[in-house]
Structure formats: C-alpha cells, structure tokens
C-alpha positions as CSV (number, residue, x, y, z in Angstrom):
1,X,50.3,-56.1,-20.3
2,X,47.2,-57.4,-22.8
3,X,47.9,-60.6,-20.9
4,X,46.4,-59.3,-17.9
5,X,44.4,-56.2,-19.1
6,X,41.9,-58.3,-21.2
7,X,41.1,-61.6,-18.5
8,X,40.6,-58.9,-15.9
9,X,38.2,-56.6,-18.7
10,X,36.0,-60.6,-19.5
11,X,36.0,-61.5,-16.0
12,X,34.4,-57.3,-15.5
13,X,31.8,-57.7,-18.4
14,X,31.1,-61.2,-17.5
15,X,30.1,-59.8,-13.5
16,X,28.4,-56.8,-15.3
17,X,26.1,-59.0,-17.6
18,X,24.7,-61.5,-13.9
19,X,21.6,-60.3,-12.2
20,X,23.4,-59.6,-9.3
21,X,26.3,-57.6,-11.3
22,X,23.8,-55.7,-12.6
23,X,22.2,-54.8,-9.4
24,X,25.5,-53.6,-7.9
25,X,26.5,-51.3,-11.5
26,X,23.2,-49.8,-11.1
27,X,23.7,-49.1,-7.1
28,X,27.4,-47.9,-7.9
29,X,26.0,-45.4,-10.5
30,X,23.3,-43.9,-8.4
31,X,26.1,-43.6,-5.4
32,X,28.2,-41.8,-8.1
33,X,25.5,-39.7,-9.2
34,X,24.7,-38.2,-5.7
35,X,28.2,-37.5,-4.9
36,X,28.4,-35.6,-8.1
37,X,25.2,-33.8,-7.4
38,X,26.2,-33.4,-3.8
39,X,29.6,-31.8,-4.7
40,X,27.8,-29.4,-7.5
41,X,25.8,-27.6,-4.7
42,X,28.5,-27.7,-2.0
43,X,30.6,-26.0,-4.5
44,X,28.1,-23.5,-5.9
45,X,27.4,-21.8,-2.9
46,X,28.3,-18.4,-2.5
47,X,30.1,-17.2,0.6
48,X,30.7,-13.7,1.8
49,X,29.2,-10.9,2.8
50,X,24.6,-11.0,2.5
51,X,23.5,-8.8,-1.0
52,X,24.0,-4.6,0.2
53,X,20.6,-4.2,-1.5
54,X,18.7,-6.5,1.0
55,X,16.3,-5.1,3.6
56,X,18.1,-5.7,7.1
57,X,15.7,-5.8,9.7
58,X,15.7,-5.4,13.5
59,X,14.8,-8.2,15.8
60,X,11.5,-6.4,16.8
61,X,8.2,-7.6,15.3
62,X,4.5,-6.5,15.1
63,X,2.3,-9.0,14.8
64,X,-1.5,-8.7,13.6
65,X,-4.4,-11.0,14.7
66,X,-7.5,-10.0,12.3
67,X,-10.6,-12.4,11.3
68,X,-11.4,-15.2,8.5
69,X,-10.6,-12.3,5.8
70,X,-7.4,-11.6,7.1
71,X,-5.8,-8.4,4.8
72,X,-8.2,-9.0,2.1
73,X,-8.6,-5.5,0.1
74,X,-11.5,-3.6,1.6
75,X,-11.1,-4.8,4.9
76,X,-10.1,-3.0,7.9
77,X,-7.4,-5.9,8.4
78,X,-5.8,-4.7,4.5
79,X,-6.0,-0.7,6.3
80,X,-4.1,-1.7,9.6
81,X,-1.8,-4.1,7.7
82,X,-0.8,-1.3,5.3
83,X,-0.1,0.7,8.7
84,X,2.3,-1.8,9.9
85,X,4.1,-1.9,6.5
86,X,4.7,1.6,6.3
87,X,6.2,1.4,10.2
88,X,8.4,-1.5,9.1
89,X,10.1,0.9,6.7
90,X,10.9,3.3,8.8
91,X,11.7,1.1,11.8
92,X,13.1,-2.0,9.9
93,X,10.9,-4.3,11.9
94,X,9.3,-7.3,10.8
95,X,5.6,-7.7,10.1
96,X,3.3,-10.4,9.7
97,X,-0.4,-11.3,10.6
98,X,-2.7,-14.9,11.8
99,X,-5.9,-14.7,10.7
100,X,-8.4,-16.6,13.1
101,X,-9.9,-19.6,11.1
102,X,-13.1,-21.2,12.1
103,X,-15.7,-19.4,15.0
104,X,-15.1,-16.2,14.8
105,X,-15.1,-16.1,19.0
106,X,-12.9,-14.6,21.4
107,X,-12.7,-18.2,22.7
108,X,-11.2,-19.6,19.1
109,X,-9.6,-16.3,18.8
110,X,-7.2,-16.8,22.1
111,X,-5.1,-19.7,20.6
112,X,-4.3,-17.6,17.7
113,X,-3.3,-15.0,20.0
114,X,-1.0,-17.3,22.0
115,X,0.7,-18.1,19.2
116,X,1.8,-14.4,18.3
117,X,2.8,-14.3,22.0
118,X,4.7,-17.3,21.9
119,X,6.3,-16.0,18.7
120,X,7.7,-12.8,20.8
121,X,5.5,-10.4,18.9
122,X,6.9,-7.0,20.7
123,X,3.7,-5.1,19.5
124,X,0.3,-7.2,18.9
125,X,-2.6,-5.5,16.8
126,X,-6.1,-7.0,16.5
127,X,-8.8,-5.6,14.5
128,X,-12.0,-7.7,14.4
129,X,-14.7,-8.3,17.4
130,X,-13.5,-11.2,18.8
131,X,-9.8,-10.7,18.4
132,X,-10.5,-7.3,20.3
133,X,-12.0,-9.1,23.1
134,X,-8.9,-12.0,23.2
135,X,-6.7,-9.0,23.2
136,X,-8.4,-6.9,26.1
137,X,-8.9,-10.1,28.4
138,X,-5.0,-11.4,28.0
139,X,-3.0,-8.2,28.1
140,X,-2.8,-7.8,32.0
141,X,-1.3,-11.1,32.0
142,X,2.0,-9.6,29.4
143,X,2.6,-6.0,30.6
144,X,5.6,-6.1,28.7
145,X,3.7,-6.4,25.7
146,X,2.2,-3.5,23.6
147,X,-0.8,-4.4,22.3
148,X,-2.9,-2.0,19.7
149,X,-6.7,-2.9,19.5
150,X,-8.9,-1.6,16.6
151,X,-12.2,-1.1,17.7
152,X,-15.4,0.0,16.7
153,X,-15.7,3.7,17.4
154,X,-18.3,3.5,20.1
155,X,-15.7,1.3,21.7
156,X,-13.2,4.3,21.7
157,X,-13.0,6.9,23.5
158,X,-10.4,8.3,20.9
159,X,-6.9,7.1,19.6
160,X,-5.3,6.1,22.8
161,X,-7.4,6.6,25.4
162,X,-8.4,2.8,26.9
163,X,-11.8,2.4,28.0
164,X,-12.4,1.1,31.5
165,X,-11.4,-2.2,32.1
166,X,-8.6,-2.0,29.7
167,X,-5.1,-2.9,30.8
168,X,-2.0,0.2,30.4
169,X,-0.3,-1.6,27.8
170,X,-3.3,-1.1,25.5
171,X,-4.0,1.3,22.5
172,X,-7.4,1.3,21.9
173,X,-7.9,2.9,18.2
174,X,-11.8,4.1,16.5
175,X,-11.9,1.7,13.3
176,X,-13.8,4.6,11.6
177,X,-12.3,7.9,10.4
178,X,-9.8,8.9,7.9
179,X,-6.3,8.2,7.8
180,X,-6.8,4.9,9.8
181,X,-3.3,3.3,8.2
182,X,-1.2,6.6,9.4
183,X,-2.7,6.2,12.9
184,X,-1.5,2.9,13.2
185,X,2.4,3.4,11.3
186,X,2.6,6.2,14.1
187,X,1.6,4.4,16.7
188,X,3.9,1.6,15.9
189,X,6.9,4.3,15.3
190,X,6.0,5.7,18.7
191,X,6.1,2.3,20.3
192,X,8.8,0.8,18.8
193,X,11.4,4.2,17.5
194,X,13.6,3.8,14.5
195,X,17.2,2.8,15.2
196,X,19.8,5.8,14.5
C-alpha cells in the first residue's frame, strides 16, 4: 500500500509547490471556504412560526409629507407624527413620513407627494405651506384617498370643515391649539377603525 500511497503524496506536493498548483490550492480553498460559510447560514436559520411578542400590523398605512425639518422636536411635523404613532397602536397600521428636500414649493413638494401615492398610502397628512397646497391641488384626482392637511388656523375653518375649493376626501385641521397630536390619532382612528 506505501508503494502507491507515497508516489501519489510526491507527485501531490510536487503540483502543490508549481505556480500554477499553487494558484488552483488557493482557488480550491476559497471554493471550500464559501461552501462552509454558505452551509453555516443555510443551516442557522430559524423556521417556524414569526416571535408572539412582534407588533403585527395591518396592510393600511398613513403616510406624512412635512418640510426640510421633517419630525424634528418642536416642529409641528414631530406633533402630527406623534399623532400618527399613537393611531398605529390602536389600529396596528404602519406609519412613516417624506420630508420634501430642496425648494420648499408646492411644485418640488408634488413629486414627494406622488411618491406616498404610488406607495398606496390609504391616509396622506401634510403639514407645512407648500405640502398643504400639493395636497389640496391633487386630491380630486384620488377620491379614494383620505388625505389630512394641517393648516394654518386662518386656513381652517375648524377640525374638519374644508374650506372652499377643497376636495371631500380632505380634513383640513387648525395647526394651532392644544391637543394637536390627539386630533390627528382620532382622526386617523375615525378614518381607518381598529380591527376586532
């Protein structure tokens, strides 16, 4: 058996120690390596059924259009997100917000917009001039929409009552007063009820 184990073990070392043998150890190792790595995480995931404790969330979504500042403490973007947070508990929908970058223009501001409509927002909030004025001049073009604008309160007759020129489908909501974050988690709960 040494007859043939030891040639066979020379003529290995010997292809090892050439350039070329080199190359192809090193290439086999690395090809090794990542089927070993490769295995490792195919075999250390977990199946079964997604952690009890995680939040499960509908497939509804309010979205939020605000200015450069977006939910920045102090702002009436940080009072309406806080708004749409505390609805998202109760109606286990998901939240997020697009602040407009750049001009602060209705005209800059109506890309952003698109994109939370092309997203499938099922409630859209602005707060902030010229997301205001996006809002009002695109929501008769998506009635199925419900959009909630936050406007100054000379711009508001009162929660909920749209001044003219404001399509149905909009909630037009006075910026100033107390209590501005409850308005908007009831208005969202009203829009969009929690499951039973």
């Amino acid at each position: 058996m040494s007859l043939i184990v030891r040639p066979a073990l020379t003529a290995v070392w010997s292809a090892v120690r050439s350039r070329r043998g080199r190359w192809a150890t090193g290439g086999a190792l690395v090809a090794l390596a990542a089927v070993a790595v490769t295995a490792i995480l195919l075999l250390g995931e977990e199946s079964g059924p997604p952690d009890p404790r995680a939040r499960q969330y509908r497939d509804v979504d309010s979205c939020l259009l605000t200015g450069e500042q977006g939910v920045a403490v102090g702002t009436p973007g940080a009072q309406v997100w806080a708004g749409m947070r505390k609805a998202s508990l109760e109606t286990r929908t998901r939240v997020n917000y697009l602040p407009v970058m750049g001009e602060q223009s209705a005209k800059n501001a109506l890309p952003h917009l698109n994109s939370l409509l092309q997203r499938q927002c099922d409630v859209v909030l602005a707060v902030g001039d010229s997301q205001v004025e996006a809002v009002r001049a695109e929501a008769g073009g998506h009635r199925a929409l419900r959009f909630v604008v936050v406007a100054g309160s000379e711009a508001a007759d009162g929660d909920g009552k749209a001044g003219q020129d404001v399509p149905g489908n909009v909630t037009v909501v006075a910026e100033a007063g107390e209590g501005l974050e409850d308005r908007i988690a009831r208005i969202i709960q009203e829009t969009v009820p929690a499951q039973g």
